[in-house]
Chimera marker file (.cmm) of the C-alpha trace (Angstrom):
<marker_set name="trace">
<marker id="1" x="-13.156" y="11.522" z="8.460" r="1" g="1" b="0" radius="0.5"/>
<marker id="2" x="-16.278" y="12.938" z="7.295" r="1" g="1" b="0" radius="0.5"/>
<marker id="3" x="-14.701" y="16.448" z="6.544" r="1" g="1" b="0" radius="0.5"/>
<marker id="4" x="-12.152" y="14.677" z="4.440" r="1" g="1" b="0" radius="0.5"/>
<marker id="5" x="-14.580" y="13.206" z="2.462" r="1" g="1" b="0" radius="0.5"/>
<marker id="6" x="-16.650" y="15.627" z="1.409" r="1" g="1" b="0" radius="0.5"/>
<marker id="7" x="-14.017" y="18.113" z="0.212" r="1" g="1" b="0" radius="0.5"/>
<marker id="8" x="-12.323" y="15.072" z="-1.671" r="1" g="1" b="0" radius="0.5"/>
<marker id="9" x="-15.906" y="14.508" z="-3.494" r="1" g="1" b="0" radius="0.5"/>
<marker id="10" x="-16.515" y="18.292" z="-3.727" r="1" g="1" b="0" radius="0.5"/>
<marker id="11" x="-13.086" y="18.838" z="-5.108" r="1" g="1" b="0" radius="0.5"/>
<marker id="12" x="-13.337" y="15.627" z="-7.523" r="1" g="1" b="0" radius="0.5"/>
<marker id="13" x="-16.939" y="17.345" z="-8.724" r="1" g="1" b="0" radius="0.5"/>
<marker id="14" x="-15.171" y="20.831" z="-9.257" r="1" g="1" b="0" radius="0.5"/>
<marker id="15" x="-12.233" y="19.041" z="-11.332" r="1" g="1" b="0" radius="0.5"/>
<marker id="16" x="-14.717" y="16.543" z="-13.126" r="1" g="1" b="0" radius="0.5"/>
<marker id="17" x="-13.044" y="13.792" z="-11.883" r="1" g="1" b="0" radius="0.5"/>
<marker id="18" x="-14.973" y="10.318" z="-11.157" r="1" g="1" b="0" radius="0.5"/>
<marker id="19" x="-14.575" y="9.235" z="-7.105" r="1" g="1" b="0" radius="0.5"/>
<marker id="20" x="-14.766" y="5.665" z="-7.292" r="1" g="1" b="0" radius="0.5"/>
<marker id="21" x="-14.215" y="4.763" z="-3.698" r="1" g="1" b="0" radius="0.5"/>
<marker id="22" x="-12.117" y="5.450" z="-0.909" r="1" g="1" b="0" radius="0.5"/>
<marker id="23" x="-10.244" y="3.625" z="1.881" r="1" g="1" b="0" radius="0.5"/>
<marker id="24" x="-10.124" y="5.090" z="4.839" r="1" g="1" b="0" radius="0.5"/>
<marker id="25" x="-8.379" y="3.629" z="8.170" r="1" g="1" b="0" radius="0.5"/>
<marker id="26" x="-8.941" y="5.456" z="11.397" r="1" g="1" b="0" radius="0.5"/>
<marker id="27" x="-7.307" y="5.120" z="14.281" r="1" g="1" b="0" radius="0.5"/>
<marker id="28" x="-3.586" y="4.497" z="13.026" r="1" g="1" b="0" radius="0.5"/>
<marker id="29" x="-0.950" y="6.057" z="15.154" r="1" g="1" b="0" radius="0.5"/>
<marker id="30" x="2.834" y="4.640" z="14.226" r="1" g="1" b="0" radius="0.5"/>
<marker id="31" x="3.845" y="3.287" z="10.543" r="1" g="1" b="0" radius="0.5"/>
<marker id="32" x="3.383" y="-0.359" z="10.806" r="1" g="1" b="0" radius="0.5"/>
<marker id="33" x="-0.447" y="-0.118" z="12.357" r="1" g="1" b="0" radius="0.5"/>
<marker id="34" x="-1.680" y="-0.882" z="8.956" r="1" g="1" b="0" radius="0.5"/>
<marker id="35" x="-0.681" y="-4.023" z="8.482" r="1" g="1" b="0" radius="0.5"/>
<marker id="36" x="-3.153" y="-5.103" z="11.494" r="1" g="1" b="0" radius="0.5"/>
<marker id="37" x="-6.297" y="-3.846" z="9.116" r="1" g="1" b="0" radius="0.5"/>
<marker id="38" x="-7.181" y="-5.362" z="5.832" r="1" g="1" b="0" radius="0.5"/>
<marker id="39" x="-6.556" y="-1.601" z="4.701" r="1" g="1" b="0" radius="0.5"/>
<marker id="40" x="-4.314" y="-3.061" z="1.851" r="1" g="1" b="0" radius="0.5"/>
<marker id="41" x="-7.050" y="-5.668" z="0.194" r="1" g="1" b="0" radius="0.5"/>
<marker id="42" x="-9.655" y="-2.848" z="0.317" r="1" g="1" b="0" radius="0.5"/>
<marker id="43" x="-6.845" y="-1.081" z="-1.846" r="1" g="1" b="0" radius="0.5"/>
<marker id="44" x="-6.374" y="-3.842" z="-4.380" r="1" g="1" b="0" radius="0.5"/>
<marker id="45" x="-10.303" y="-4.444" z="-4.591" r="1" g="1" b="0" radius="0.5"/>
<marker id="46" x="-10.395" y="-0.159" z="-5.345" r="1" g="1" b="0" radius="0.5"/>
<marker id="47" x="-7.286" y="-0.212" z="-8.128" r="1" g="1" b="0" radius="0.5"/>
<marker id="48" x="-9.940" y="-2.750" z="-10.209" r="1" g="1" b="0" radius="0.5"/>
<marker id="49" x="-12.889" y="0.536" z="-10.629" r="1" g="1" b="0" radius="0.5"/>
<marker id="50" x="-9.860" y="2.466" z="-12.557" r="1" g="1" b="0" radius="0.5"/>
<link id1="1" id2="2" r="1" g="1" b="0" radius="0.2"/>
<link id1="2" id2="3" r="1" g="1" b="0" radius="0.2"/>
<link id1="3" id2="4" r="1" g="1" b="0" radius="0.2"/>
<link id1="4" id2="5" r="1" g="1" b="0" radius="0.2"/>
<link id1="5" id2="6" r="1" g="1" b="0" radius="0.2"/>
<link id1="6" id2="7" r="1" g="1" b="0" radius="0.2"/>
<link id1="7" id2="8" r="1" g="1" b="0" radius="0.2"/>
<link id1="8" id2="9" r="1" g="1" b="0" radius="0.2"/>
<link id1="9" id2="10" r="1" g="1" b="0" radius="0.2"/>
<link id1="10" id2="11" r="1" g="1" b="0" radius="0.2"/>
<link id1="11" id2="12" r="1" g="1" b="0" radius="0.2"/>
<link id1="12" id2="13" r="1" g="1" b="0" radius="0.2"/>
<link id1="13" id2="14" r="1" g="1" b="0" radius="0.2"/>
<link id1="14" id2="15" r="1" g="1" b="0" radius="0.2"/>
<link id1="15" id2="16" r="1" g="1" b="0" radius="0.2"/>
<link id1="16" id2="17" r="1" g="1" b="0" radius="0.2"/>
<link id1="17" id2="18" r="1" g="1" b="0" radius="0.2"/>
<link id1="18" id2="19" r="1" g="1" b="0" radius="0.2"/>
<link id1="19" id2="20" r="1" g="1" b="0" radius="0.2"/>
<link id1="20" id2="21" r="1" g="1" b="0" radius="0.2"/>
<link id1="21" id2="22" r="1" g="1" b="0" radius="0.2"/>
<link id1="22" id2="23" r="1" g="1" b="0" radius="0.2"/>
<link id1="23" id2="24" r="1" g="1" b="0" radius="0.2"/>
<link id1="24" id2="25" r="1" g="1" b="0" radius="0.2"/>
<link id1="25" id2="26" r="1" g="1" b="0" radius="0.2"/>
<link id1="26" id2="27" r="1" g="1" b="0" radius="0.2"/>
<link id1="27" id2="28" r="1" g="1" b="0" radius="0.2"/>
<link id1="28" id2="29" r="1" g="1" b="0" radius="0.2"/>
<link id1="29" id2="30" r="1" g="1" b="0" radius="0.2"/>
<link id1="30" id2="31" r="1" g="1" b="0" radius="0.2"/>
<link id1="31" id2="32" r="1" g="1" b="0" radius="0.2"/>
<link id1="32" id2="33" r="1" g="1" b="0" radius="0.2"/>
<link id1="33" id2="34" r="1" g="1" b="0" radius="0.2"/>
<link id1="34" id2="35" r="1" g="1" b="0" radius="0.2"/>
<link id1="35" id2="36" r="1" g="1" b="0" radius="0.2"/>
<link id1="36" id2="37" r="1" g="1" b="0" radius="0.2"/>
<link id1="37" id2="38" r="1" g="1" b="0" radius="0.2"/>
<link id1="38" id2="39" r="1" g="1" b="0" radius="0.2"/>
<link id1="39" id2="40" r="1" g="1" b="0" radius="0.2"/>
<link id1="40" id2="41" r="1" g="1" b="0" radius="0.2"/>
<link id1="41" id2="42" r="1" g="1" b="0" radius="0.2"/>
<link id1="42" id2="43" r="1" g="1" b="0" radius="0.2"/>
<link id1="43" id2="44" r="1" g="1" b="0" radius="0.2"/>
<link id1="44" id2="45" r="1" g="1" b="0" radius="0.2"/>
<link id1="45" id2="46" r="1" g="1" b="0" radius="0.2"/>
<link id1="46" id2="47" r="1" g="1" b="0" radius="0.2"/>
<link id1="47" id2="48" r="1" g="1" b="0" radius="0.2"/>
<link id1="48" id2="49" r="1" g="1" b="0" radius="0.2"/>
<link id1="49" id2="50" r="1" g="1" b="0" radius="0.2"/>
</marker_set>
């Protein structure tokens, strides 16, 4: 996920924008996958920096 990454900072820089964090979950193949990762706390924890 490193490409995505940079162009989301590089394209947050170009706009002025403020990246305050990111959460990224690798690996997830059908819809409900994400409830087996704490994917949604890491969320909650981000929507505080805004």
């Amino acid at each position: 996920m490193d490409g995505l990454v940079f162009s989301f900072k590089k394209t947050c820089t170009i706009l002025g924008m403020e990246d305050v964090g990111h959460v990224l979950v690798p690996g997830l193949h059908a819809p409900d996958e994400y409830k087996n990762t704490d994917c949604c706390t890491q969320a909650a924890a981000l929507v505080e920096k805004f």
